[in-house]
C-alpha positions as CSV (number, residue, x, y, z in Angstrom):
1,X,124.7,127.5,-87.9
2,X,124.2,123.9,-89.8
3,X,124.6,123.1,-93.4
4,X,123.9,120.0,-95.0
5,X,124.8,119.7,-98.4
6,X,124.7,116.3,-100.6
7,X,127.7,114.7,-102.8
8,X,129.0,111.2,-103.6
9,X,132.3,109.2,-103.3
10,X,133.7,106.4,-105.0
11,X,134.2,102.6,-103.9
12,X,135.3,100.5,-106.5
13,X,133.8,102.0,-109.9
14,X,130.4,102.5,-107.7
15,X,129.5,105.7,-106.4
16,X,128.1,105.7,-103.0
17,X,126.1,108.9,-101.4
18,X,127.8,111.2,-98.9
19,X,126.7,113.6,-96.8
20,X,128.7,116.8,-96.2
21,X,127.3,118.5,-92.7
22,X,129.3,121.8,-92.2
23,X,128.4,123.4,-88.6
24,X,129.9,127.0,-87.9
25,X,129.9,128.0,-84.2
26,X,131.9,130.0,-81.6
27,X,135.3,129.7,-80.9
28,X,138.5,130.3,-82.2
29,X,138.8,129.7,-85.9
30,X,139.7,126.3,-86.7
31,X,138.7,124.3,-89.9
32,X,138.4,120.4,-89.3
33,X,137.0,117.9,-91.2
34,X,136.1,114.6,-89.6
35,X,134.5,111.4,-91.6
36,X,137.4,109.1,-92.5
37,X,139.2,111.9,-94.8
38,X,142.6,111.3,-96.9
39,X,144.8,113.6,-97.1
40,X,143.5,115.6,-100.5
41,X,140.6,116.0,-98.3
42,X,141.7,117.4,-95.0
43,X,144.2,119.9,-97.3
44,X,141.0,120.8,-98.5
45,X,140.1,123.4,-96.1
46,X,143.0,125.4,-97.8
47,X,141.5,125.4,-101.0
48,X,138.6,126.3,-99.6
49,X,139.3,128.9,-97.5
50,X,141.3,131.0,-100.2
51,X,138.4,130.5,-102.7
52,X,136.1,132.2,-100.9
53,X,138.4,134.9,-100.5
54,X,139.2,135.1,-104.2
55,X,135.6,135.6,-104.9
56,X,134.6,138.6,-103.2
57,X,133.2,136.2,-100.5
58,X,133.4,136.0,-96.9
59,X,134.7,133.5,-94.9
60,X,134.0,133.4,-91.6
61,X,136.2,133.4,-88.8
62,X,135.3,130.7,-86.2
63,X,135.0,127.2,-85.3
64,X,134.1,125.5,-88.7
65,X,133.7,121.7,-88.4
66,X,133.1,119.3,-91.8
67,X,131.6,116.0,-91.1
68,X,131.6,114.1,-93.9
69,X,129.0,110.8,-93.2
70,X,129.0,107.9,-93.4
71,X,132.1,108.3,-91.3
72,X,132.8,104.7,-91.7
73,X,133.4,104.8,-95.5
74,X,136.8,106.2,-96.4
75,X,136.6,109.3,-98.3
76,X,139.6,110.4,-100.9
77,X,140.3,113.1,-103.5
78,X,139.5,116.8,-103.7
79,X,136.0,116.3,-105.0
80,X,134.2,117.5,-101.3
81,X,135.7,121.1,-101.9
82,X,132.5,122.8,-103.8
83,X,130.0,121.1,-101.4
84,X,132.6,122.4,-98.9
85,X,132.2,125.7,-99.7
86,X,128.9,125.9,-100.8
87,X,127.9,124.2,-97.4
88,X,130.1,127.7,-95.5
89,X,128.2,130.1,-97.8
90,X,124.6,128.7,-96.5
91,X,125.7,128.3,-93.1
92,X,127.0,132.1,-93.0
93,X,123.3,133.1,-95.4
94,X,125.6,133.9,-98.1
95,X,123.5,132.1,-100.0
96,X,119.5,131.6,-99.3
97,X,118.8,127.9,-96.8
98,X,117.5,125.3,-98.5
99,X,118.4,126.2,-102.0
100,X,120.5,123.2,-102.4
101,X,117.8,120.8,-101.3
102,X,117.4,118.1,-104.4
103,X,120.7,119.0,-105.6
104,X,123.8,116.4,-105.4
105,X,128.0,118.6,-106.3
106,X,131.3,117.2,-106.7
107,X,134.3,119.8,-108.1
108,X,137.7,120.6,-106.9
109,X,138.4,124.5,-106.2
110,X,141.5,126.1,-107.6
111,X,142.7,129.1,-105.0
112,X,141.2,131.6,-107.5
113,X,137.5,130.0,-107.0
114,X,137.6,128.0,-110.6
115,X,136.0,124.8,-110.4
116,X,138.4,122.1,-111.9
117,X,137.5,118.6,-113.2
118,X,137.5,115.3,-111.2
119,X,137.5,111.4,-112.0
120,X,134.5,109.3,-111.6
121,X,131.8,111.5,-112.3
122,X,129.8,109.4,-114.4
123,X,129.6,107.0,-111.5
124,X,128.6,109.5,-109.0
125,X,126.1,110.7,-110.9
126,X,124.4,107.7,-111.2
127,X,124.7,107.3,-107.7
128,X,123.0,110.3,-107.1
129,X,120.1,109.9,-109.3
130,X,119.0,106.5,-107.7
131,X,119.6,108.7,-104.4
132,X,116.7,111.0,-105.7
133,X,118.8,114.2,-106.5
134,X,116.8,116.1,-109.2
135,X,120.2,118.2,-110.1
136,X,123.8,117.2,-110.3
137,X,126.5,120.0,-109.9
138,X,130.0,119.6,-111.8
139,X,133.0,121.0,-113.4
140,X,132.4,122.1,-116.8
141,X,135.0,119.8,-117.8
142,X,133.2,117.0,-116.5
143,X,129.4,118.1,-117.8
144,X,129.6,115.7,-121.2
145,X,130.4,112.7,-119.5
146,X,127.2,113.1,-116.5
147,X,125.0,114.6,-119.2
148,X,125.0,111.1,-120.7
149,X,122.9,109.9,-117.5
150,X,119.3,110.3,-118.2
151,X,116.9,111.8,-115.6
152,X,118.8,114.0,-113.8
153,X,119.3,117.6,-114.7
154,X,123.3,118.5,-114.9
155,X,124.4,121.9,-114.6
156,X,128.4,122.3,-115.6
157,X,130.1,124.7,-113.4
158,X,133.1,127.3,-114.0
159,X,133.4,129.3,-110.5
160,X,132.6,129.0,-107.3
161,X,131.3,132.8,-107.5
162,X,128.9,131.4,-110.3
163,X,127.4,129.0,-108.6
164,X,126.7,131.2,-105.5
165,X,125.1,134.0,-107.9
166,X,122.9,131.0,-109.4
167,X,122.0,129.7,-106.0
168,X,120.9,133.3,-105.0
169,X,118.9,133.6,-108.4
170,X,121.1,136.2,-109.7
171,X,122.3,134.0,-112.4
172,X,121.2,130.9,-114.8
173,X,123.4,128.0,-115.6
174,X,121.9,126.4,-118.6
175,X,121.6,122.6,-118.0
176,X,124.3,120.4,-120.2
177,X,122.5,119.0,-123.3
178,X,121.2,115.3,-123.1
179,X,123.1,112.8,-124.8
180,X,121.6,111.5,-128.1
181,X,123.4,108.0,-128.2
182,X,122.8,107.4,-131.9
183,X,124.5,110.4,-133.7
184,X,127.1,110.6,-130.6
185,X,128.2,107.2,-131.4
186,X,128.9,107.8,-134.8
187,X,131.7,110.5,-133.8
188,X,133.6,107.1,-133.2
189,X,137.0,107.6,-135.7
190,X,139.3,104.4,-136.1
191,X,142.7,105.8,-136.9
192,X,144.1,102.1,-138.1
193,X,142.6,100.0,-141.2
194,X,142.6,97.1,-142.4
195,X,142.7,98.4,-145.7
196,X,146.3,99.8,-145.4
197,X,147.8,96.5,-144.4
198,X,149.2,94.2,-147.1
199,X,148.9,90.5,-147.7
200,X,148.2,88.4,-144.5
201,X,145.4,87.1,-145.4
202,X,145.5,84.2,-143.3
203,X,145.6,86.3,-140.1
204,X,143.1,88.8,-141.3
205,X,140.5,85.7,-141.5
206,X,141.7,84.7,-138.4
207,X,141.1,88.5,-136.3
208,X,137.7,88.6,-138.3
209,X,136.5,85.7,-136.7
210,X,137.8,86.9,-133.4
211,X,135.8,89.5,-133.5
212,X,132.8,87.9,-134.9
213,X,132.8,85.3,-131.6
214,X,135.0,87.1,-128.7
215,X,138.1,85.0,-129.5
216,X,141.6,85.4,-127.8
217,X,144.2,85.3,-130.2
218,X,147.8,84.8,-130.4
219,X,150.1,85.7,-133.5
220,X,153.5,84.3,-133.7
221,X,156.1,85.4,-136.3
222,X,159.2,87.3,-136.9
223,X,159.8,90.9,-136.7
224,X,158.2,92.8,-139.3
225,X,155.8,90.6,-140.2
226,X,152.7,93.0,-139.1
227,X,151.8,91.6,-136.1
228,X,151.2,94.7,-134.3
229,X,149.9,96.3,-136.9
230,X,147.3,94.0,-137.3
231,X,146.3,94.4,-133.8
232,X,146.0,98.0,-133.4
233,X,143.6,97.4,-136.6
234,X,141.5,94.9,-135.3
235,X,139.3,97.4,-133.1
236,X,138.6,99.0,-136.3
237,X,136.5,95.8,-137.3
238,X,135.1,94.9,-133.7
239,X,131.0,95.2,-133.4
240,X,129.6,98.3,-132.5
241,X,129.1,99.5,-129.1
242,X,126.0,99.8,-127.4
243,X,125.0,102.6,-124.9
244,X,125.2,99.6,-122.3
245,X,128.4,99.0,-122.8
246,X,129.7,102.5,-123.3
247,X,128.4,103.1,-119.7
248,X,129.8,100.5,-118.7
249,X,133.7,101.1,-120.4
250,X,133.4,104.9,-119.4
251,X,132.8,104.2,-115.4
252,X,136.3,102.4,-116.2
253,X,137.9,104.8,-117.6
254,X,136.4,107.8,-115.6
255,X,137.9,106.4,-112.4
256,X,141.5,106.9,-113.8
257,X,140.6,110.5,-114.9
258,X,140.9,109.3,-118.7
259,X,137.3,111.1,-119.9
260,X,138.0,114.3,-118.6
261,X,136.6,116.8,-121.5
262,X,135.3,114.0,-123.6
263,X,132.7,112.7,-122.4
264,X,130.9,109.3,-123.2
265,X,133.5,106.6,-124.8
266,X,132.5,106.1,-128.2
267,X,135.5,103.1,-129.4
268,X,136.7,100.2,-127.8
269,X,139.6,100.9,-125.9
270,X,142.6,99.6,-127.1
271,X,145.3,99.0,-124.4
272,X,148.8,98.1,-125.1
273,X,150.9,97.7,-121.6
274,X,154.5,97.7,-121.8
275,X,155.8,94.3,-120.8
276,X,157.7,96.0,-117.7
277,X,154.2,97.3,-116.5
278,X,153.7,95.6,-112.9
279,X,151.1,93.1,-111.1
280,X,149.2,96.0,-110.0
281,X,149.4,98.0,-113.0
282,X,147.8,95.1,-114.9
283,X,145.3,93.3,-113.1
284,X,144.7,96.4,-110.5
285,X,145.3,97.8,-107.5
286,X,148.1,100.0,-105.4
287,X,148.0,102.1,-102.7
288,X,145.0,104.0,-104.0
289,X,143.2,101.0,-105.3
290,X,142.5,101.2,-109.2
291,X,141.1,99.1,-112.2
292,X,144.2,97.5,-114.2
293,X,144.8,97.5,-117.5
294,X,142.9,94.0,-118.4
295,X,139.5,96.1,-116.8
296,X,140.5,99.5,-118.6
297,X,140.4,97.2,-122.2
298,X,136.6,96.0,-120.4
299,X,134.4,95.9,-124.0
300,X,137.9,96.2,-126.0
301,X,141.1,94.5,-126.9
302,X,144.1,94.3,-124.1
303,X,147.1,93.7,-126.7
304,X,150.5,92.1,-125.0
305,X,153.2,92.4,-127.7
306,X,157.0,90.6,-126.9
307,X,154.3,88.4,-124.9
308,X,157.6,86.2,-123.0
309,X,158.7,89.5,-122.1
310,X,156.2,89.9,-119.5
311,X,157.3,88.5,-116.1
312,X,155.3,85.1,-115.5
313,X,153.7,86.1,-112.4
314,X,151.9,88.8,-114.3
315,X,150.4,86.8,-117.2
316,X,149.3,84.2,-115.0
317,X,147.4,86.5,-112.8
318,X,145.4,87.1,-116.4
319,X,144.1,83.2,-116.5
320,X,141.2,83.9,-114.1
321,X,139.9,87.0,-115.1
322,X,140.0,85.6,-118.9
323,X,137.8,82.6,-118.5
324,X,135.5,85.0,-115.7
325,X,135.3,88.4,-117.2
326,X,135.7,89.8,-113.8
327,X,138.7,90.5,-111.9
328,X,139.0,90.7,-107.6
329,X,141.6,92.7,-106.0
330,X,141.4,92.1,-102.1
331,X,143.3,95.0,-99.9
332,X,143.7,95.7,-96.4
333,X,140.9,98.7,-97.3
334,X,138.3,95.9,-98.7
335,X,137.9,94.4,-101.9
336,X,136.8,96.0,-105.1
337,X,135.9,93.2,-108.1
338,X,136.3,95.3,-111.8
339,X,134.9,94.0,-115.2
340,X,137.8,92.6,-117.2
341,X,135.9,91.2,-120.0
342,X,138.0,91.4,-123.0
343,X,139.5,90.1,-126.2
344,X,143.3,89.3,-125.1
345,X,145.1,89.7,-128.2
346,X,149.3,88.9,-128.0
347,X,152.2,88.8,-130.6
348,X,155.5,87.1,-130.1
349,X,158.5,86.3,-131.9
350,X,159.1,82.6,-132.2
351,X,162.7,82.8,-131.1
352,X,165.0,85.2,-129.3
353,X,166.6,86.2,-132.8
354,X,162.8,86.0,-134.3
355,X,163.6,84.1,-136.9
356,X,163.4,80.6,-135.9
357,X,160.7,78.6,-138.6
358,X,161.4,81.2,-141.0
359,X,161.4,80.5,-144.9
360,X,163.6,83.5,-145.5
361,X,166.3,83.7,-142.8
362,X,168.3,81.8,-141.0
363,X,167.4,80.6,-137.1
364,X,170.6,82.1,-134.9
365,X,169.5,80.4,-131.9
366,X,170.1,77.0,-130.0
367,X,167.7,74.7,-129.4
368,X,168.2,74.9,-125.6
369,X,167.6,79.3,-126.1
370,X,164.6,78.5,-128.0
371,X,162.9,76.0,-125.3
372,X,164.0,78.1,-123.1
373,X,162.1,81.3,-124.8
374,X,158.8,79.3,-125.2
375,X,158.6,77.8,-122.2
376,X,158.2,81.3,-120.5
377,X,154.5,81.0,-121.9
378,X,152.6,78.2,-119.6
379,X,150.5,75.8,-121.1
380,X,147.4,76.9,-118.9
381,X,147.7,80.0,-120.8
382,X,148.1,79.2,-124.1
383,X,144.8,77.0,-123.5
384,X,142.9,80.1,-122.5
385,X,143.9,81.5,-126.1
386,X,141.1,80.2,-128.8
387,X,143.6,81.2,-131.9
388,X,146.9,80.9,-132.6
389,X,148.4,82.2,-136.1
390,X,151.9,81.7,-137.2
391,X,152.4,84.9,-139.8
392,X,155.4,85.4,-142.0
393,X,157.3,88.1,-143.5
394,X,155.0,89.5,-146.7
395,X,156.0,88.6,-149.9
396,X,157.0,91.8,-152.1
397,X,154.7,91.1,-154.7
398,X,151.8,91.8,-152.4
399,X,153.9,94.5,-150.5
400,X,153.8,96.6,-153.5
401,X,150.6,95.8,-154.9
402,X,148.4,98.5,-156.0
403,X,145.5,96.7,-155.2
404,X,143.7,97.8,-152.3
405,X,143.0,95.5,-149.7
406,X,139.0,95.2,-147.8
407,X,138.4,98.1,-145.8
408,X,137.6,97.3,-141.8
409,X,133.6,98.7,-142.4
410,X,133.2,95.6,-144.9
411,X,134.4,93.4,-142.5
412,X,132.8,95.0,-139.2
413,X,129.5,94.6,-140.9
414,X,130.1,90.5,-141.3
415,X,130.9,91.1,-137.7
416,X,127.9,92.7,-136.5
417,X,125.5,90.7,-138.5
418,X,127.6,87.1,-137.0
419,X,127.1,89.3,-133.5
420,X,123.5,89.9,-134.4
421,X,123.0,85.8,-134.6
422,X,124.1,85.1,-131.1
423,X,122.6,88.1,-129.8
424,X,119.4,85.9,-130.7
425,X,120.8,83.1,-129.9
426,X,121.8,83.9,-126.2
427,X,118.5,86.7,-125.4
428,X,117.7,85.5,-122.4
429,X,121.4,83.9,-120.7
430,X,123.8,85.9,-119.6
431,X,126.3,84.8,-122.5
432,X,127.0,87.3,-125.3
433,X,129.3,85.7,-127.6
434,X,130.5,82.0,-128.7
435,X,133.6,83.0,-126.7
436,X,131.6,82.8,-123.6
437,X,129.6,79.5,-124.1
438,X,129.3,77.8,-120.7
439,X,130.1,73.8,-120.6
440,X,126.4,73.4,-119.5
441,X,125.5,74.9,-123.4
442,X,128.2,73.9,-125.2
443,X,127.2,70.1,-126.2
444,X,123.8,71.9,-127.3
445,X,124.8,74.9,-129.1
446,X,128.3,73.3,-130.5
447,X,126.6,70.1,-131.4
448,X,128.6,68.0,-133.8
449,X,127.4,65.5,-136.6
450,X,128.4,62.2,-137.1
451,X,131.4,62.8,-139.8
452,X,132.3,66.3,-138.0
453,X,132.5,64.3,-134.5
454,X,135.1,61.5,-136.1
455,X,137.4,64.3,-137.7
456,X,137.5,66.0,-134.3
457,X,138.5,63.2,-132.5
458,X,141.1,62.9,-135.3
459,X,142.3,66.1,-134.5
460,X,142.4,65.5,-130.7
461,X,144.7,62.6,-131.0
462,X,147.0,64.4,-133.6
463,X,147.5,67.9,-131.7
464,X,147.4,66.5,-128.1
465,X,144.9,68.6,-126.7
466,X,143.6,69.3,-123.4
467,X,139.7,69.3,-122.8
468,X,139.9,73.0,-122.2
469,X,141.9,73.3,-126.2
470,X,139.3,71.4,-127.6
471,X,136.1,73.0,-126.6
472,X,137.7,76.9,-127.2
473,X,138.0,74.8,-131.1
474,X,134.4,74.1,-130.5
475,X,133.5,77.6,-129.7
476,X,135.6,78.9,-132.7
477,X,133.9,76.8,-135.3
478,X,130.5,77.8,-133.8
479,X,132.0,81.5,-135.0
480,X,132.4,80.2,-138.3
481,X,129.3,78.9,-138.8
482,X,127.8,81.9,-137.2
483,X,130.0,84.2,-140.1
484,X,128.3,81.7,-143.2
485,X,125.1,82.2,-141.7
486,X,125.0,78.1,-141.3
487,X,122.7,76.8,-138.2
488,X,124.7,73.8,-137.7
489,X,128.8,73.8,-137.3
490,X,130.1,71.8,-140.6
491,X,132.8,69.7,-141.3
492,X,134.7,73.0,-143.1
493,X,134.0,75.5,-140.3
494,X,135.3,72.4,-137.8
495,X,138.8,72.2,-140.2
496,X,139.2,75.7,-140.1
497,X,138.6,76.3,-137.0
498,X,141.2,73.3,-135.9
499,X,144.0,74.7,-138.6
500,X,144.3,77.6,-135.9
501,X,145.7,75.2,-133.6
502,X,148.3,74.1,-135.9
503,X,151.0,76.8,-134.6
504,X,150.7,76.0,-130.9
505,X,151.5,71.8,-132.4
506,X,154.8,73.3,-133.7
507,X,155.9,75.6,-130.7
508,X,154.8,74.1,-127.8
509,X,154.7,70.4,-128.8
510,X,150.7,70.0,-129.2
């Protein structure tokens, strides 16, 4: 007695198709599973075996033998157990042959026959639509996030019991409800605005044009002076997402097992790593090979606050995958390359005690502690950061004030209309923001006039730039222009855009 059932696995944040072959014959009554199985998978028979039991089903007692192909790809988690068990019930005629034909099922089983949830779904489905399955099995848990691939019919699943009464046509499982991307998306709540945060003006400027062009920012300044409030607000005022990139963000995150129940992500993701997080935990990787946090902020922001804190091997690791977008992680296993592109924002004290360039307290620390301090941030890094804001503490007459400040929608509509512009501007390349302007575009899209080109060689000089400073300045005043509507970069949008250099001239010596 044969079974073939069809499912998917994961590689990467791909899904890839698998075939799950059960074949029940004589003999005594062993359970193997053979195809390159972990060891969620092989303890799967377990599951298996008492979840048929637990559902007034019969398990048969002979030689059962899983092959999962290909049996060259490694297969891991407890996703195979409903195929599993589904494939035993048509083998045994529990349930009719063939029913399962144009149908693709992942779930884990609980020992009482409930179907639980499992990461990646969203990928697999995809995977199994261009594989030609007409119907994708899955936890109920699960049913938002593959209801939001089009195409494919997606029936959410509670029991094991239920899914062999629907198989044998004693029972209908309505199909999960397509996804309609425009009201979905407007679910999206931002819990932090820009509204409820007091003077800083500068640095509000400064995060709208970040938004506006993709720019990497950095905020220096002593404790208290709102620099990571102003960063947990600054999703609040990034462009809207697109279904694209919702996909996109959600394959992330569904990997990790952070979508369970909610479906499609709706807001940027916001990730704030602790500066004792490791290598792997940032850029990706470990024994069970996972995106890191720069691909889980893929679409969003990745926020490092106490930025020196971090050890230096981990925020170099960040360089490549900030001027690439993508990130590789090689492993003995293969290598899986993630998404990583993101708006890096970070937040530092200027000085051990925090209080060193401070109009309003005194500096405790040495000059030796305070080199010391800044030097933990390399210079190859803080050239891969367009923006760099010195903030202060805010003065208690705008503290108190009654006055409310602009509210993020204001200033995520400037954003989306500046975003609108280089949408246009960059249809048919595979740039999508000033942030991302190749050297082959910029001398054409950041083209400079005569009196813009002498003040910017002024500036050069002055701050002691590197080439790779001056044309992130470039790409930053091309933001500007973009935010005024102007087709060409002007001699104000050049000066502001060079005045968020003047921080990194104070700290770090130009």
């Amino acid at each position: 007695m044969l079974a073939k059932v069809s499912s998917c696995g994961l590689v990467g944040i791909d899904g890839f198709a698998v075939g799950v072959e059960i074949d029940i014959s004589a003999g005594l009554p062993v359970f193997e599973t053979v195809g390159l199985p972990d060891a969620a998978v092989k303890e799967s028979r377990e599951r298996v075996r008492s979840a048929i039991r637990n559902s007034s089903l019969e398990f048969p007692g002979q030689r059962i033998t899983v092959n999962l192909a290909p049996a060259d790809m490694k297969k891991m988690g407890s996703l195979y157990d409903l195929p599993i068990a589904l494939g035993i019930l048509e083998a045994t005629g529990q349930v009719p042959a063939g029913c399962m034909e144009g149908m693709a099922m992942v779930g884990e089983l609980s020992l009482d026959g409930q179907v639980r949830a499992v990461q990646g779904v969203l990928p697999m489905t995809i995977q199994a639509k261009q594989d030609g399955a007409e119907t994708m099995l899955v936890p109920r848990d699960n049913a938002a996030e593959a209801a939001s691939v089009t195409g494919i019919r997606v029936l959410p699943v509670e029991s094991l019991l239920q899914a062999a009464r629907m198989l044998r046509g004693e029972e209908t499982i309505e199909p999960a409800p397509a996804l309609d991307w425009e009201s979905y998306a407007k679910t999206a709540v931002h819990e932090q605005d820009f509204k409820f945060i007091r003077g800083q003006y500068t640095a509000k400027r400064a995060l709208e044009i970040a938004a506006a062009g993709g720019h990497n920012v950095l905020m220096v300044g002593p404790p208290g002076s709102g620099k990571t409030m102003l960063a947990r607000a600054f999703p609040s005022i990034l462009p809207d997402m697109t279904l694209q990139e919702a996909m996109e963000v959600t394959k992330l995150h569904s990997i990790v097992g952070l979508t369970t129940g909610k479906g499609l992500v709706t807001q940027r993701p916001f990730r704030s790593p602790h500066h004792s997080a490791s290598m792997a935990s940032i850029t990706g990787g470990g024994s069970q090979v996972h995106p890191g946090e720069i691909s889980l902020a893929h679409h969003g922001v990745l926020f490092l606050d106490e930025l020196p804190e971090f050890r230096r091997e981990v925020l170099e690791a960040l360089r490549q995958p900030l001027e690439d977008g993508v990130i590789t992680v090689a492993r003995a296993r293969g290598t899986y390359t993630y998404p990583s592109r993101c708006t890096l924002i970070c937040a530092m004290n200027p000085c051990p005690c925090g209080n060193y360039g401070s109009s309003t307290k005194a500096c405790r620390c040495s000059p030796a502690q305070i080199q010391r301090y800044l030097s933990r941030i390399s210079g190859p890094l803080l050239d891969r950061i367009d923006i760099h804001l010195e903030l202060e503490a805010v003065p208690y007459d705008q503290l108190t004030s009654r006055r409310e400040a602009e509210p993020s929608a204001a200033i995520r509509a400037r954003v989306n209309q500046a975003r609108q512009i280089q949408a246009a501007r960059y249809h048919d390349m595979e740039t999508f923001c000033n942030a991302q302007i190749s050297g082959r575009l910029l001398q054409e899209i950041c083209a400079l006039d005569r009196e813009c080109a002498a003040k910017a060689q002024q500036y050069y000089t002055q701050l002691g730039l590197t080439a790779r400073a001056y044309n992130r300045i470039l790409r930053v005043a091309r933001t500007i222009a973009d935010l005024e509507g102007s087709e060409a970069i002007r001699l104000p949008h050049l000066t502001e855009a060079f005045s968020y250099r003047l921080a990194d001239g104070k700290y770090w010596g130009g």
